[in-house]
C-alpha positions as CSV (number, residue, x, y, z in Angstrom):
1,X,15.6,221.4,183.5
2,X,13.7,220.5,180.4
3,X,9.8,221.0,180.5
4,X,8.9,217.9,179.5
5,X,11.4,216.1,182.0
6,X,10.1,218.8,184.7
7,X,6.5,217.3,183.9
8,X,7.1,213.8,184.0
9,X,8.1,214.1,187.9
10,X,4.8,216.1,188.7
11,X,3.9,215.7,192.2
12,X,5.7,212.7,192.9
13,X,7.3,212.5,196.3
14,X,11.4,213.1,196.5
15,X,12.8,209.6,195.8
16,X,10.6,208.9,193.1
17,X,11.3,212.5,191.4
18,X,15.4,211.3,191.9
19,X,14.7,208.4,190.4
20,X,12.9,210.4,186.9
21,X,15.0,213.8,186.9
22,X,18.7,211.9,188.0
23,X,18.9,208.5,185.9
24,X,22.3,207.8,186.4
25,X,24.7,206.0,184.5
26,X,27.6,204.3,186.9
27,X,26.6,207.2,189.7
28,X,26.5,210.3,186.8
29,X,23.8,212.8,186.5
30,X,23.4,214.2,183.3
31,X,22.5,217.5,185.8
32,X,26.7,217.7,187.1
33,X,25.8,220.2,189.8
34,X,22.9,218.7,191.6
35,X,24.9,215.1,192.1
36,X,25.0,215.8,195.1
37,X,21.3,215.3,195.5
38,X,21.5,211.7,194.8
39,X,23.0,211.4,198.3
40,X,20.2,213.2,200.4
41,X,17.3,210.3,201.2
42,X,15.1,213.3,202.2
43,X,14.5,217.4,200.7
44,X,13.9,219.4,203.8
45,X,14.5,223.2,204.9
46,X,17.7,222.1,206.6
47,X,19.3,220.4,203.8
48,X,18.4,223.0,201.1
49,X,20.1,225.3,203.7
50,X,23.1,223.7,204.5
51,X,23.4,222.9,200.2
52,X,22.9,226.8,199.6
53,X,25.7,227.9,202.5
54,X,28.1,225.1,201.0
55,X,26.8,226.4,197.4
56,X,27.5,230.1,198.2
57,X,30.9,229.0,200.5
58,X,32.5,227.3,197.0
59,X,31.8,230.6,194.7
60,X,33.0,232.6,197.6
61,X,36.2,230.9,197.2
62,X,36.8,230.2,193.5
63,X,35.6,234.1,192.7
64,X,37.7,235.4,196.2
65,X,35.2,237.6,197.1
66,X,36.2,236.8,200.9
């Protein structure tokens, strides 16, 4: 993410920060791979977890490491 983008979010609590990193266009992200963010009404432990073991599942299986 850009600096200057990164900076205009600050502090700002999580729908507010969507709202300035994710301006969307018909439901697109200019940022393909965190889309899926736009969904997620809340940023807690359990749903970065539950992103990183779906994250981590998808390389798994494109790369067949398992």
């Amino acid at each position: 993410m850009p600096r200057r983008k990164n900076a205009q979010a600050g502090n700002l609590d999580f729908a507010e920060k969507k709202a300035k990193y994710f301006a969307t266009k018909a439901g697109v992200t200019t940022f393909a791979l965190t889309s899926q963010v736009l969904s997620e009404p809340v940023w807690t432990p359990d749903v970065l977890e539950r992103r990183q073991k779906a994250l981590v599942g998808k390389m798994s299986e494109v790369w067949r490491l398992g």
